[in-house]
DOPADREN-94495 format. One line per 3 residues: their letters; for each residue x, z, y of N, C-alpha, C. Coordinates in Angstrom, 3 decimals. Example, Ala and Ser with C-alpha at 12.3 -4.5 7.8 and 13.67 -1.06 7.14 Angstrom:
! DOPADREN-94495
as) 13.190 7.800 -5.690 12.300 7.800 -4.500 13.200 7.800 -3.300 ~ 12.850 7.080 -2.250 13.670 7.140 -1.060 12.900 7.870 0.030
! end
This chain:
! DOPADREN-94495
xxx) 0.839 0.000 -1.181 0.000 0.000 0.000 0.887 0.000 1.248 ~ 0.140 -0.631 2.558 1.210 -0.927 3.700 1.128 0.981 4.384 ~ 1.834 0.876 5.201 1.769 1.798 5.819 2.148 1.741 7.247
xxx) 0.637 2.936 7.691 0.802 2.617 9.339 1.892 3.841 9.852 ~ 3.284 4.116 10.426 3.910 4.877 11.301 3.763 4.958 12.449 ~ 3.566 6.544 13.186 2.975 5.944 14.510 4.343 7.179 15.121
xxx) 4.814 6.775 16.141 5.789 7.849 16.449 5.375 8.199 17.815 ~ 5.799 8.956 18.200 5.559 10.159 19.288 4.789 11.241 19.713 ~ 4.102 11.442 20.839 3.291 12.722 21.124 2.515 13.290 20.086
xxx) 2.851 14.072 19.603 1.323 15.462 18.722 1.329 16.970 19.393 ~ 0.271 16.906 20.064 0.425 17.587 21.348 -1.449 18.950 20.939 ~ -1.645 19.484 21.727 -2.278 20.641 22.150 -2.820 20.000 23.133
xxx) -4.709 19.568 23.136 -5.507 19.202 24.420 -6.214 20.356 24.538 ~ -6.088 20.851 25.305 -7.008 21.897 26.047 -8.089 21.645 26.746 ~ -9.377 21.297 26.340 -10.595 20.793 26.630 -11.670 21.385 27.391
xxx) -11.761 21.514 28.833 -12.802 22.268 29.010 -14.509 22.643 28.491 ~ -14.639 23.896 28.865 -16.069 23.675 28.425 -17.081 22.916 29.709 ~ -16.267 23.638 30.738 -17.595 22.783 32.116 -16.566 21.275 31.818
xxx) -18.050 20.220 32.380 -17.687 18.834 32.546 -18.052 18.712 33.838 ~ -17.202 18.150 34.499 -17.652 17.811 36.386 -17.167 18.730 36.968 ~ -15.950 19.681 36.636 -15.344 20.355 37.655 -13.714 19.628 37.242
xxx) -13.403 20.143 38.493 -12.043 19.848 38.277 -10.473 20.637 38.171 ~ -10.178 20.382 37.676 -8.897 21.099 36.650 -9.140 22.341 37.306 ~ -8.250 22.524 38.433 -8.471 23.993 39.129 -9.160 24.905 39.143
xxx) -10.463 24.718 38.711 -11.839 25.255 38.465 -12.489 25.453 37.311 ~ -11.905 24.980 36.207 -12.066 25.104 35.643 -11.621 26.175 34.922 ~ -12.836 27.377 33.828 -12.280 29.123 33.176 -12.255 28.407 32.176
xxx) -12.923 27.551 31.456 -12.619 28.093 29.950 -12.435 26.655 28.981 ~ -11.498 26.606 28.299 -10.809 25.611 27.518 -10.875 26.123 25.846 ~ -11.387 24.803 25.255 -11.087 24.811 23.376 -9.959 23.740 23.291
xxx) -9.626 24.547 22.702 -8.061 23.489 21.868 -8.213 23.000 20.919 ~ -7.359 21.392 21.097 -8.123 20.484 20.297 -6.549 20.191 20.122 ~ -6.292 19.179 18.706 -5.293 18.718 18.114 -5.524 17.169 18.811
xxx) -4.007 16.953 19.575 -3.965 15.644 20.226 -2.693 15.251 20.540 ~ -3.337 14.209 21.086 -1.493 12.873 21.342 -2.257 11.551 20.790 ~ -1.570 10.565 21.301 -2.523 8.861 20.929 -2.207 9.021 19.619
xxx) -0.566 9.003 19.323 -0.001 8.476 18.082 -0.845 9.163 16.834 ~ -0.967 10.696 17.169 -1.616 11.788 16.233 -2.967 11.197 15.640 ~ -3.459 11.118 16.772 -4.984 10.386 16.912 -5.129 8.864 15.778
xxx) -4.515 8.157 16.192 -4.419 6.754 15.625 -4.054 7.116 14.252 ~ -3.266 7.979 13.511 -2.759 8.113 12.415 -3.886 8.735 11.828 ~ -4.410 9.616 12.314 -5.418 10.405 12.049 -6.717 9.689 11.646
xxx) -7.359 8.975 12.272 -8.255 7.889 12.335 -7.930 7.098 11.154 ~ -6.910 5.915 11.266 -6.093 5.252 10.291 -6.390 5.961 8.722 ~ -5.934 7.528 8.748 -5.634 8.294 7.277 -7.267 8.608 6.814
xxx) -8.339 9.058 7.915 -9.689 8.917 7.525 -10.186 7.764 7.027 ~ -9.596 6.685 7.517 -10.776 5.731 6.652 -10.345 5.481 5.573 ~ -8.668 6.045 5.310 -8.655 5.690 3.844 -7.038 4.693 4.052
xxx) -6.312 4.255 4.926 -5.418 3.813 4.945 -4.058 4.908 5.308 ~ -2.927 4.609 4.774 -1.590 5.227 4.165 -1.186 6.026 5.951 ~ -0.763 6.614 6.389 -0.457 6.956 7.923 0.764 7.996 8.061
xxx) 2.092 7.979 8.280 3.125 8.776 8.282 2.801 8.833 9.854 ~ 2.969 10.020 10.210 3.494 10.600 11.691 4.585 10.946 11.908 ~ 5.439 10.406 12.993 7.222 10.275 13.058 7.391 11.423 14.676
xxx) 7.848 12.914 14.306 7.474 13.427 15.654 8.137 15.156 15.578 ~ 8.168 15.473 16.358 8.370 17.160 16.157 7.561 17.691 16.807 ~ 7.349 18.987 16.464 6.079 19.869 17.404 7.505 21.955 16.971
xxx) 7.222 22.704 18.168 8.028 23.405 17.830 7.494 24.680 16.869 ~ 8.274 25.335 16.689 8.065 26.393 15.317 7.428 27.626 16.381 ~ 5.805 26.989 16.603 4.729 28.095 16.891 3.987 27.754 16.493
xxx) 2.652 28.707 17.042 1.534 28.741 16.538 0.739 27.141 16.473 ~ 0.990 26.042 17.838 0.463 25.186 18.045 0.629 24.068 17.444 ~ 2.335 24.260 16.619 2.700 23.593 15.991 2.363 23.342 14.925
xxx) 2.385 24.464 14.057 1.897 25.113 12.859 0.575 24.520 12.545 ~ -0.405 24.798 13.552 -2.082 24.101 14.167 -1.792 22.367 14.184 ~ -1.334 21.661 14.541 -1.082 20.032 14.712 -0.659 19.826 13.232
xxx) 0.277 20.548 12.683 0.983 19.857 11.373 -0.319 20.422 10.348 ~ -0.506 21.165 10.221 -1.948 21.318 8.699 -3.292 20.798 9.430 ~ -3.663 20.235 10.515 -4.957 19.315 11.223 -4.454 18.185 10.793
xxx) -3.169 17.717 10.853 -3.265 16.165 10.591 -3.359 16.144 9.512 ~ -2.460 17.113 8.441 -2.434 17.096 6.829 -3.664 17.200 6.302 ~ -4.852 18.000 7.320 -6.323 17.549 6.539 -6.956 16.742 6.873
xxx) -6.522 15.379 7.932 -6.675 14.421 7.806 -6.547 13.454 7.201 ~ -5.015 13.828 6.053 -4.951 13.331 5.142 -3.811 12.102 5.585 ~ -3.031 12.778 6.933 -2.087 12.212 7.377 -0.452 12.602 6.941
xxx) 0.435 11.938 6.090 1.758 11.938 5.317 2.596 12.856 6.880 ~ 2.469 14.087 6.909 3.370 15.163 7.554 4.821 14.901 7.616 ~ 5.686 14.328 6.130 6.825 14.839 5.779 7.900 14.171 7.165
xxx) 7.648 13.614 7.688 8.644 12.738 8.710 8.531 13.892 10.376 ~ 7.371 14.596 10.790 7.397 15.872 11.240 8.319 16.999 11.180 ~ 9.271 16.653 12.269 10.327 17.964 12.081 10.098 19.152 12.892
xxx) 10.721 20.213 12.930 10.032 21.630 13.535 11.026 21.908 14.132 ~ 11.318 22.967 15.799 12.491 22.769 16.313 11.671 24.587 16.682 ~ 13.207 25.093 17.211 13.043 26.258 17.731 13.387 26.301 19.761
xxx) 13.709 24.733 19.541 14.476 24.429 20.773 13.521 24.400 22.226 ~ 12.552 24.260 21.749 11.228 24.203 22.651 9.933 24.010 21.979 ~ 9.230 24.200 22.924 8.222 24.696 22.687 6.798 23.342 22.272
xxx) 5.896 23.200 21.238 4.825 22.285 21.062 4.123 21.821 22.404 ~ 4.356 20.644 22.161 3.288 19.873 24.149 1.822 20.406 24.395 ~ 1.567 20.694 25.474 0.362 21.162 25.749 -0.055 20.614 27.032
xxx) -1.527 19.988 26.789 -2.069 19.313 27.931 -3.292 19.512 28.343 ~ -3.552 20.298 29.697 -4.646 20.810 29.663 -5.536 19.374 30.642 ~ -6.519 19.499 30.143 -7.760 17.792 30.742 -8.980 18.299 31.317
xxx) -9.437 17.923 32.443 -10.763 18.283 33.252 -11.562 17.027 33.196 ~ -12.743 17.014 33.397 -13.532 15.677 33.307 -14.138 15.762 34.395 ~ -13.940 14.946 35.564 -14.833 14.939 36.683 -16.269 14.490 36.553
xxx) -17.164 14.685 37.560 -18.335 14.110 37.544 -18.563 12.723 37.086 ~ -17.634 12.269 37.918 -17.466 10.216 38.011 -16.820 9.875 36.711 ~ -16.459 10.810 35.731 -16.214 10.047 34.515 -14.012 9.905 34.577
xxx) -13.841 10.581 35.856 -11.894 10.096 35.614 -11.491 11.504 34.778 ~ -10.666 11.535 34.145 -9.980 12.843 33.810 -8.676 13.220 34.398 ~ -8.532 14.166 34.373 -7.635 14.942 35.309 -6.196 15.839 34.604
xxx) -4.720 15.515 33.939 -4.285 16.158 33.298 -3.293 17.237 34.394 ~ -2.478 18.040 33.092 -1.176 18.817 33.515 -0.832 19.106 32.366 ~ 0.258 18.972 32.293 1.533 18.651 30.843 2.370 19.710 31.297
xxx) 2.207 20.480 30.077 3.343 21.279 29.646 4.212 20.729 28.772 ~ 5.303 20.165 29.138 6.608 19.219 28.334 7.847 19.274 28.914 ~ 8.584 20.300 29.759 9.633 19.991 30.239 11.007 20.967 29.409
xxx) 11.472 20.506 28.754 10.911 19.472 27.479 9.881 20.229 26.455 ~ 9.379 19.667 25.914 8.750 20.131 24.623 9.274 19.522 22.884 ~ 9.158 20.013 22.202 9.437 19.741 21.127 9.511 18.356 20.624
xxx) 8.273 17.787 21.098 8.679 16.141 20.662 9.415 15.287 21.676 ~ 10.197 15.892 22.833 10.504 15.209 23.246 11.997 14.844 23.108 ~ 12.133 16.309 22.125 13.644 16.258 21.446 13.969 15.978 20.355
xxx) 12.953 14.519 19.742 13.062 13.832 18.401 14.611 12.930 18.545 ~ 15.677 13.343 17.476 16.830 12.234 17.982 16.319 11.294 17.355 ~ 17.223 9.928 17.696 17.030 8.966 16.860 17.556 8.831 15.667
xxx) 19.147 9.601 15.369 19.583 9.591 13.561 18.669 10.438 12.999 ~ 17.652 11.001 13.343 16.398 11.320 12.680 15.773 10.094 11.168 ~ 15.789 9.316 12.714 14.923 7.925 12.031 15.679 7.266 11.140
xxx) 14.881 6.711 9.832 16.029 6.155 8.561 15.328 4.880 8.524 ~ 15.832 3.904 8.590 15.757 2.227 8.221 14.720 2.325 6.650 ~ 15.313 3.077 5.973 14.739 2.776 4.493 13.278 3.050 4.483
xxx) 12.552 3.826 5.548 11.440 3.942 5.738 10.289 2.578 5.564 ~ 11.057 1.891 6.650 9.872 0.787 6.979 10.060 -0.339 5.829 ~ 9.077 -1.010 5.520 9.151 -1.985 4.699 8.240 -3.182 5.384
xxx) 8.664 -4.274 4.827 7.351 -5.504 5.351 6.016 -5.482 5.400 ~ 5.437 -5.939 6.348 4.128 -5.645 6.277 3.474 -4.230 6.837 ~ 4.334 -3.001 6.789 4.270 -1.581 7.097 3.736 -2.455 8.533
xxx) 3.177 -1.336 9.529 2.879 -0.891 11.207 3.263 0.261 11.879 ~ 4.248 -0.297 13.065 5.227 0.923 13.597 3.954 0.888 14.872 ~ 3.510 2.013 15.149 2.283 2.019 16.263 3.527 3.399 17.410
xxx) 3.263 2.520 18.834 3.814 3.903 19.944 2.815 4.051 20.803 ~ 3.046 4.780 21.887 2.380 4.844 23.226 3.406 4.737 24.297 ~ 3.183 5.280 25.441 4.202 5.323 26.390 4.632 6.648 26.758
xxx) 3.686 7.641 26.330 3.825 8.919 26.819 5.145 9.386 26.716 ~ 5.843 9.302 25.216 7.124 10.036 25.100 8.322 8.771 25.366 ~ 8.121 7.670 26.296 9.104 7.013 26.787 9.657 7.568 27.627
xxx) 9.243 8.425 27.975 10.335 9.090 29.527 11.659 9.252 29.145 ~ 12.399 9.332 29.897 13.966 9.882 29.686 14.197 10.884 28.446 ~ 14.603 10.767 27.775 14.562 11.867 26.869 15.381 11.446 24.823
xxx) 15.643 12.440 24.355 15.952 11.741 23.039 14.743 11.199 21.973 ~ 13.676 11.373 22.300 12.800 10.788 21.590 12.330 9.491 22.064 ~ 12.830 8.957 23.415 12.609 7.698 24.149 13.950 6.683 22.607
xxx) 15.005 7.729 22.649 15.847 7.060 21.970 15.329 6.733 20.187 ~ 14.467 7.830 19.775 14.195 7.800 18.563 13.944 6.154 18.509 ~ 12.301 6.251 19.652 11.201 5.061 19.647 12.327 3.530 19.459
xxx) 13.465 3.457 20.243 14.326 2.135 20.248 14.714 1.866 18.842 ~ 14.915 2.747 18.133 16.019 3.298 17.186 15.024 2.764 15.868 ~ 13.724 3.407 15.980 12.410 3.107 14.901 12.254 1.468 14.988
xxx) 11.925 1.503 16.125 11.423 -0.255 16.403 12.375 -0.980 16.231 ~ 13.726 -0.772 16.536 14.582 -1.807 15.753 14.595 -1.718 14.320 ~ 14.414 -1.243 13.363 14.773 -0.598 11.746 13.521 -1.596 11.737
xxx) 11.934 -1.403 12.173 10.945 -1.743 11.621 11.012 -3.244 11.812 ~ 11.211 -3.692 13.257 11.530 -5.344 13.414 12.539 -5.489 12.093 ~ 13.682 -4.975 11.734 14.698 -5.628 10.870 13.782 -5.519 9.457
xxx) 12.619 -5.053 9.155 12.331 -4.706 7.644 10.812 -5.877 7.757 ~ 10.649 -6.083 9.069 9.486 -7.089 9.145 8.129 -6.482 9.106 ~ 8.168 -5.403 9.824 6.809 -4.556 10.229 6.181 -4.971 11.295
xxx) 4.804 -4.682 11.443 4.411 -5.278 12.946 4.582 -4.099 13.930 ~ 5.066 -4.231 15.242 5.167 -3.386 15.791 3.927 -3.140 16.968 ~ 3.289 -1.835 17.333 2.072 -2.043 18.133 2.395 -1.150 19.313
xxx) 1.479 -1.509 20.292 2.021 -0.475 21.588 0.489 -0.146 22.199 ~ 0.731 1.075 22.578 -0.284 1.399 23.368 -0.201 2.122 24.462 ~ -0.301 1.250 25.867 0.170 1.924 27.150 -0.133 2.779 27.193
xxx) -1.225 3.219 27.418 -1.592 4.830 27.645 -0.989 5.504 28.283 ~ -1.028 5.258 29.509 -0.276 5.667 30.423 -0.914 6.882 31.328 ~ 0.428 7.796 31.609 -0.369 9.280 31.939 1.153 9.630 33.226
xxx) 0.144 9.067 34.489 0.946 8.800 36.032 1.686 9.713 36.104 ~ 1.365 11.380 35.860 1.862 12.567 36.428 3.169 12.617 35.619 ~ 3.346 11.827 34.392 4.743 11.932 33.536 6.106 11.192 33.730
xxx) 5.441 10.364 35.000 6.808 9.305 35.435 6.610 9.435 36.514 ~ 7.997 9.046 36.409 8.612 8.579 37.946 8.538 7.458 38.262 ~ 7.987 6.767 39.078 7.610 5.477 39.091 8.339 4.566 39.023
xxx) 9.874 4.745 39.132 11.498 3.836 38.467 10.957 3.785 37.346 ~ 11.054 4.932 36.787 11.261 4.489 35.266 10.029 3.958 34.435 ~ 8.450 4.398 35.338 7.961 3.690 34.689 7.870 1.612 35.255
xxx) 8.549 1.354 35.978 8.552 -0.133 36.247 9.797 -0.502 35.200 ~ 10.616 -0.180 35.233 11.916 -0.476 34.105 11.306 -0.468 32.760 ~ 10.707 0.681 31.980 9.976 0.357 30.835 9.315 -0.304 30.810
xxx) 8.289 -1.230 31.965 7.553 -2.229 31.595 7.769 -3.597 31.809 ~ 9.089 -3.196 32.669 10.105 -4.680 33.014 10.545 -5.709 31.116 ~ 11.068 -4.230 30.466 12.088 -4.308 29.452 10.986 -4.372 28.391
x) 9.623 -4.544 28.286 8.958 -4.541 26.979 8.291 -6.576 26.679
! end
């Protein structure tokens, strides 16, 4: 069977309960298991197709919470490494009236953002496999390096590679996000 890899963010959404206020105003939040890549794998492993998640989350509670949610999704964990180095991403989201949402990221750094790339092993991907990213964990960082590092191994094994902007303003600097979209 092919298999979909999706690498980066598995993060902590902090969801309000009021809808139509905004962040600031908002008391009270449920925590929800999130990140695109998480999501997509997650989805992917429900309907029944193969889904490795390529990522770290750190050795807490939130972490602990992301890695057995995806595993009862029925999403392949083992490529999930655990760090003491920082701490699992956390993103708290408001929903305005008009329908925009409103974040603030706890990531400076966070755990997945310190995925290296000799992490990543070539022997993974095979033909036909799907390397799926986002943009979130492109920022400066060693897991920007993982993502180069994956996508070359998967181009050389003949995987399709997928992208999903998903772009979240408050995480770049607006250099770097024109250079990442110069270079894709």
């Amino acid at each position: 069977m092919k298999t979909l890899f999706t690498i980066g963010e598995v993060l902590i959404d902090f969801i309000p309960h009021q809808k139509g206020v905004i962040l600031k105003d908002v008391s009270l939040f449920e925590r929800m298991a999130g990140g695109a890549p998480a999501n997509v794998a997650a989805t992917v492993a429900k309907l029944g197709g193969n889904a490795k998640m390529i990522s770290q989350v750190g050795a807490d509670a939130f972490g602990q919470f992301l890695v057995e949610t995806l595993r009862m999704a029925r999403v392949n964990t083992d490529l999930i490494k655990v760090t003491d180095e920082a701490n699992t991403a956390l993103a708290f989201v408001s929903l305005a009236s008009n329908g925009e949402r409103d974040f603030s990221f706890y990531r400076k750094p966070s755990a997945d953002l310190l995925y290296k790339a000799d992490y990543i092993e070539k022997a993974w991907f095979k033909s036909g496999d799907i390397l799926h990213f986002c943009s979130v964990d492109l920022v400066e960082s060693p897991m920007k390096e993982a993502h180069k590092t994956a996508i070359t191994y998967a181009r050389e094994k003949g995987a399709m590679i997928s992208f999903d902007p998903n772009v979240r303003l408050p995480l770049w600097v607006t250099k770097q996000l024109r250079r990442i979209y110069k270079n894709l």
